[in-house]
N, C-alpha and C positions, 0 to 999 in steps of 0.2 A: 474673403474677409476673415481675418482671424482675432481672437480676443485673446489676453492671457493679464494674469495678475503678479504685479514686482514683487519680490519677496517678502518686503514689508508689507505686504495686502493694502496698501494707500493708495495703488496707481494702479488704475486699469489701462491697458496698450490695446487700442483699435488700428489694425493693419488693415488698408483700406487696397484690395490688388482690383488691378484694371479701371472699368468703370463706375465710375463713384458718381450714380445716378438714382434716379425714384424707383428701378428696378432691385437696388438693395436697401432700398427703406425699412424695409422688416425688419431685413439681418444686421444693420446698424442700429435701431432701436433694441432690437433684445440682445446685442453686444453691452451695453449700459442702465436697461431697464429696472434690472433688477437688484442693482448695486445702489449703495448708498449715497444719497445726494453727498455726502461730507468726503468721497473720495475725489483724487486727483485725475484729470483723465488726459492720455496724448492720444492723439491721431496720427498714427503717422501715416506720410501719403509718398512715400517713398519709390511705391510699387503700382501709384495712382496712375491713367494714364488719360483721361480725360474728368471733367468735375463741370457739372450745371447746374442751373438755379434750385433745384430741387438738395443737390448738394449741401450748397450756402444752407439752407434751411435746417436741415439739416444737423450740421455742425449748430443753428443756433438755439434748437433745441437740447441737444445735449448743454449746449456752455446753460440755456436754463435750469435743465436737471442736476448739474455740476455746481448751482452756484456760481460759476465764472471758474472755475477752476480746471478751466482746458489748454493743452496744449497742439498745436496745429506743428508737424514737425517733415521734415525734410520732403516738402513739396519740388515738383523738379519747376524749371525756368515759369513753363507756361502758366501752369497753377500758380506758381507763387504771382504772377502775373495778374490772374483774373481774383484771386485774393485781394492785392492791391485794390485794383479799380472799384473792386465791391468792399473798399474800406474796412479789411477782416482784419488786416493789419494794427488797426486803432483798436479792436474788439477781443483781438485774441494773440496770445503769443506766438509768435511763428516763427522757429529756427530751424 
């Protein structure tokens, strides 16, 4: 997992590599812990290779601490897939 901030320091980037399970709970919580509810935040899952219910939680924790201001970004087929079914698509933006 890696973290970095846009230039503008408005947008935090969580790179989410391999698996994106309760095993990096930690390291996705203090990826955005400590930043400001009033920033922007993408996930991108680009480099994702599996994603479980612990996941989804996950991600809707942050969209809490974000205010709503998350972006869920280039999931491959299967995730954007179980995305769908778990309705993340109505909740979150996902390009």
């Amino acid at each position: 997992m890696s973290v970095s901030t846009s230039e503008n320091e408005k947008t935090i980037m969580i790179t989410v590599d391999g698996r994106f399970d309760f095993s990096v709970h930690k390291d996705f919580r203090n990826a955005y812990k400590d930043h400001d509810s009033g920033m922007n935040y993408r996930v991108n899952l680009s480099k994702t290779e599996y994603l479980d219910s612990s996941a989804l939680g996950m991600l809707l924790l942050l969209k809490k601490h974000a205010e709503g201001k998350v972006i869920i970004e280039k999931p491959n087929n299967e995730i954007k897939r179980v995305l769908t079914i778990a309705n993340f698509d109505k909740v979150f933006s996902i390009e």
